[in-house]
C-alpha positions in Angstrom: -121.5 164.8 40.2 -123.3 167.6 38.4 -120.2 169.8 37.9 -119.2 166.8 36.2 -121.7 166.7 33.8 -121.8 170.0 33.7 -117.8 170.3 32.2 -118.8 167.8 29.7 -120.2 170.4 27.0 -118.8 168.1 24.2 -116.3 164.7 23.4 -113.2 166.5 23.9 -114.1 167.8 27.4 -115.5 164.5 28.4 -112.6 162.8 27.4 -110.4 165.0 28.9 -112.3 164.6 32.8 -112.3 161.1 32.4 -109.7 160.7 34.5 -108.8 157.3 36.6 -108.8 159.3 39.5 -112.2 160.7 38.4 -113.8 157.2 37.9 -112.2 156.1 40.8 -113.7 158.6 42.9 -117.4 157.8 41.5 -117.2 154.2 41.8 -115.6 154.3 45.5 -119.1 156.9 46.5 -121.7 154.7 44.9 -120.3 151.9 47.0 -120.5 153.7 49.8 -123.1 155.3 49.4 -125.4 152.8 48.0 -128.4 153.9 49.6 -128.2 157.5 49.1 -130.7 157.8 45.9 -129.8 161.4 44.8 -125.7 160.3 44.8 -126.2 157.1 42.8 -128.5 159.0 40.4 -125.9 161.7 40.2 -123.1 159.4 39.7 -124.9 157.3 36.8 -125.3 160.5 35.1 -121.9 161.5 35.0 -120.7 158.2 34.1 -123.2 158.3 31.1 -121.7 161.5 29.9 -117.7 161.1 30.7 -115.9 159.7 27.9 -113.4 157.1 28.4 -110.2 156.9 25.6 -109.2 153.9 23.6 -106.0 154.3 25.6 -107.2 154.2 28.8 -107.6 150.7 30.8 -111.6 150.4 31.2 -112.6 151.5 34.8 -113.6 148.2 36.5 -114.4 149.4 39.6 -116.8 151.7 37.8 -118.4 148.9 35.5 -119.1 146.9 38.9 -120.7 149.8 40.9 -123.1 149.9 38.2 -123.6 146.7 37.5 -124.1 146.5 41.6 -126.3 149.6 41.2 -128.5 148.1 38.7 -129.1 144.9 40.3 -129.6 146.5 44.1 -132.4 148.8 42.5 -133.7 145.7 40.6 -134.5 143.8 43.6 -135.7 146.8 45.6 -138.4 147.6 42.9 -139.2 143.8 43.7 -139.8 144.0 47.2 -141.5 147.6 47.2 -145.3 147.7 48.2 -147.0 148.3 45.3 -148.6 151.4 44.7 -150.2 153.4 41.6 -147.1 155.8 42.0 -144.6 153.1 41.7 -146.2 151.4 38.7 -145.9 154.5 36.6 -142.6 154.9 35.0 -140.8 158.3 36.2 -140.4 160.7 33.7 -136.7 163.1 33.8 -138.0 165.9 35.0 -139.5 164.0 38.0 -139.2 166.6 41.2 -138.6 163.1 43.5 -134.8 163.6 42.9 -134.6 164.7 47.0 -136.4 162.2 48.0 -133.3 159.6 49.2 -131.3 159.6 52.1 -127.8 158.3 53.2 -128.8 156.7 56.0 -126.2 155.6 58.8 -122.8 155.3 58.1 -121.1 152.1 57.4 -118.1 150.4 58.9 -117.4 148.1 56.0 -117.0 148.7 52.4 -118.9 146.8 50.4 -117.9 144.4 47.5 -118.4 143.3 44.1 -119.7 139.7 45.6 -121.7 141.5 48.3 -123.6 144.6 47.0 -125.3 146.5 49.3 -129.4 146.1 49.6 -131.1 149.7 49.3 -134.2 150.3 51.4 -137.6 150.0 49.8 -138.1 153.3 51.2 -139.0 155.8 48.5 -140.8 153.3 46.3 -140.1 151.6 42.9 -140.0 155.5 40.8 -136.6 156.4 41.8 -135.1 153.3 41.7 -136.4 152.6 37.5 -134.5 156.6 37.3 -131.3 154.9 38.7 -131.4 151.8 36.4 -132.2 154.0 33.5 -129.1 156.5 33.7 -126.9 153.6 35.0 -127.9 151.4 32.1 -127.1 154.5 30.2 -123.3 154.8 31.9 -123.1 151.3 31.1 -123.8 151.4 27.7 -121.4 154.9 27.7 -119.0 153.2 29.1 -118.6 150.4 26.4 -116.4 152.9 23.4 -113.9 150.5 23.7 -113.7 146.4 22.7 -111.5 145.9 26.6 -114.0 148.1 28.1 -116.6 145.7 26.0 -115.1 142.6 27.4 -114.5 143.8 31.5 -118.8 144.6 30.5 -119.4 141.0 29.7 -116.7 139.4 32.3 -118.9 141.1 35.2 -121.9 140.5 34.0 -123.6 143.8 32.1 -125.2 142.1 29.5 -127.2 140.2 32.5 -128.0 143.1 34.4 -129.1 144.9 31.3 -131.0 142.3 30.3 -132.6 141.9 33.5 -133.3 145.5 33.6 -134.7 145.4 29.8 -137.1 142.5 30.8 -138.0 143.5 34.4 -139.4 146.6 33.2 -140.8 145.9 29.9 -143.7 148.8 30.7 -141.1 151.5 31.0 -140.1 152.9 27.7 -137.3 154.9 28.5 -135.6 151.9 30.7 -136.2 149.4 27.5 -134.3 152.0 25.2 -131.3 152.4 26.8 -131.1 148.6 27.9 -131.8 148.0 24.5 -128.7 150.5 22.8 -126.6 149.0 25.3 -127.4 145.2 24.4 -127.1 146.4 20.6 -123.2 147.3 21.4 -122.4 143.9 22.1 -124.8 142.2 19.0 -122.5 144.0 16.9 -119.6 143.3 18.1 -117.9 139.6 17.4 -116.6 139.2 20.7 -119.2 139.4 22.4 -122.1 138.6 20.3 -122.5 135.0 20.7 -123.2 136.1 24.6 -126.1 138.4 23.4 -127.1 136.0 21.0 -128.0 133.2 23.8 -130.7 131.2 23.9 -131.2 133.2 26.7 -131.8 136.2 25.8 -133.0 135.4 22.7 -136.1 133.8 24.6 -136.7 136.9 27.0 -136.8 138.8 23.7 -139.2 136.6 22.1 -141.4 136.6 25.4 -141.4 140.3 25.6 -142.4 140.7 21.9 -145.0 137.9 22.7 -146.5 140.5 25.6 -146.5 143.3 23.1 -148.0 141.1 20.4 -151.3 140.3 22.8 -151.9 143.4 24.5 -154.5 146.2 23.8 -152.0 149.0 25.8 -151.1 151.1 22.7 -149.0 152.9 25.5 -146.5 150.4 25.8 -145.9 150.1 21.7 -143.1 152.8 22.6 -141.0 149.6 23.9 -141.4 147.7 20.7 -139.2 149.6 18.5 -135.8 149.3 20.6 -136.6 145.6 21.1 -137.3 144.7 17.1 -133.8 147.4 16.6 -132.1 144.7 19.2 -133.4 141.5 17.6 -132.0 143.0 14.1 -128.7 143.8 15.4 -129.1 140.3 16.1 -130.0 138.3 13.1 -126.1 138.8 11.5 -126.1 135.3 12.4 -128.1 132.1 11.6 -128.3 130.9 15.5 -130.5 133.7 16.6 -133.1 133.5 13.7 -133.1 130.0 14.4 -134.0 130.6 18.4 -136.2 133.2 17.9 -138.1 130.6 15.4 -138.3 127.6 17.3 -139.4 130.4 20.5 -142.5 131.6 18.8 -140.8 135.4 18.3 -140.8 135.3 14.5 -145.1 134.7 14.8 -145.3 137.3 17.8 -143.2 139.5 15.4 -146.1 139.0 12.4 -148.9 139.3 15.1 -147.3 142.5 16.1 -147.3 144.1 12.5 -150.9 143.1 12.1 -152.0 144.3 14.8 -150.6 147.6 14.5 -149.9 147.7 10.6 -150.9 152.0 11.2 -147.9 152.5 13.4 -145.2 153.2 11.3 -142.4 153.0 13.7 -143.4 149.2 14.6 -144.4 148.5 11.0 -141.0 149.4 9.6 -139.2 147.4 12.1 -141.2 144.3 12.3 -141.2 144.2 8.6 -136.9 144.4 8.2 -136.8 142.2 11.0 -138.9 139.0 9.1 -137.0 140.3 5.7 -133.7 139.7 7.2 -135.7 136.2 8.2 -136.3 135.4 4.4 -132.9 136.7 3.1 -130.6 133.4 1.3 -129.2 132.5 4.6 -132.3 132.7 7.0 -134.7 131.5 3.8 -134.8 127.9 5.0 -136.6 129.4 7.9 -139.8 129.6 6.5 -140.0 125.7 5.6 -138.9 125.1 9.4 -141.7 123.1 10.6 -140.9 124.1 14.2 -140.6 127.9 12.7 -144.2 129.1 13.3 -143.1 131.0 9.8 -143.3 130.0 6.1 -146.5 130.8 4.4 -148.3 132.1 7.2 -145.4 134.4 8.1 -144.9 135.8 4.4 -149.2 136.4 4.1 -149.4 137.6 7.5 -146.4 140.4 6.2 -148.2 140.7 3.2 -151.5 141.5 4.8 -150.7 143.7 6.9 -148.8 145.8 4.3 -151.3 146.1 2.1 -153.8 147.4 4.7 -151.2 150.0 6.2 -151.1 153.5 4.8 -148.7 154.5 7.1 -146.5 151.6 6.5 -146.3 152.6 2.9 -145.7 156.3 3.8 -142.8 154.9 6.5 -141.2 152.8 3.4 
């Protein structure tokens, strides 16, 4: 796995070893070796560096091993004691890559229905490391609209989603989770999946969180989440649910509370402009909308108290 990442020094190399037998060979050892944490983590970062071409079929077997991955490592961060070591998120150059084992070998292969359960052994910090790189193979794996479509007929955008909302503290995890959800909001296929009510109010609820908490620490979360909810508002549907779910007023509490960071200013404040534009503009006399006036002084306030949101604009 890390020759393979190594011989991808650039697109046309990655291309070039993304072969079917390649992906084949990836997906068939994180199945069977779903409990081996230093093999699933290698795999998910090949994957997140091969390149698949437009004329290729997408790799199914490869999209469902990570899907599988990221919902086995999911419910293992559930059911792990909890710990001060397992609530902080891992950083990449972690030294707890050695820390899995393959355990006893296994008579059966297991399935797309049937993933296998990883031990809690090891704790919740390598298992958010898995689900961050294989979110990131994930999203890597999406250049293509078929390899788009095989995403959302397994069930990526609810394992990314689940992954974006069950570790809302862990910055890197809500990024990636976040680019990857992005690739579907703009595409029309499958952007009316994205764009469910949903998701739409796991988004709202996690701005909420952001929006009434003191931990400046997590603000690195907001940004990918206010990017996601733009790539969002092409259409009048999600404005509408992210109105009648309180999001649009957690958005304005947001800005004023942190009208000095510039990064959460600047994408709080083109998130509620794309909420007043012609076709949202009937938002703001919503009475369900938690918007109108109070919205518009609450942007206006805070801009005009915000040095750094003028120096950001």
């Amino acid at each position: 796995c890390a020759l393979l990442c190594a011989l991808c020094v650039d697109i046309e190399s990655a291309t070039h070893v993304a072969q079917p037998v390649v992906l084949g060979a990836l997906s068939t050892a994180m199945w069977l070796h779903a409990r081996n944490d230093d093999l699933l983590l290698g795999a998910c970062k090949a994957l997140s560096r091969l390149r698949v071409g437009a004329s290729q079929p997408p790799p199914s077997q490869g999209i469902k091993a990570i899907i599988a991955a990221i919902s086995s490592q999911l419910e293992r961060i559930r059911f792990a004691p909890s710990s001060p070591t397992a609530e902080r998120p891992a950083e990449e150059g972690s030294s707890n890559e050695g820390s899995g084992s393959e355990g006893s070998p296994r008579s059966d292969t297991p399935t797309a229905e049937q993933p296998p359960s990883p031990t809690a052994v090891g704790g919740g910090q390598e298992a958010r490391r898995i689900i961050r790189f294989a979110c990131e193979a994930l999203s890597n794996l999406c250049g293509s609209e078929a390899c788009r479509r095989t995403v959302v007929a397994e069930g990526g955008v609810g394992a990314l989603l689940g992954a974006l909302c069950e570790l809302s503290h862990d910055a890197p995890v809500v990024e990636v989770a976040c680019r990857g959800l992005s690739l579907f909001a703009r595409s029309e296929d499958s952007r009316g999946r994205v764009g469910s009510p949903d998701v739409i109010s796991r988004l709202s609820a996690l701005v909420k969180g952001l929006a009434q908490q003191d931990d400046h620490g997590r603000l690195a979360v907001a940004a990918p989440a206010l990017a996601l909810l733009l790539d969002l508002t092409r259409t009048d549907l999600p404005l509408e649910l992210l109105a009648q779910t309180g999001g649009l007023r957690a958005v304005c509490e947001l800005l004023r509370s942190n009208a000095a960071n510039a990064t959460v200013a600047l994408g709080a404040t083109r998130l509620l402009a794309a909420a007043c534009r012609p076709r949202g503009r009937r938002l703001a006399a919503a009475p369900h909308a938690s918007a109108g006036v109070p919205m518009l002084a609450a942007l206006l306030d805070a801009a005009a108290s915000s040095a750094a949101l003028a120096g950001a604009n």
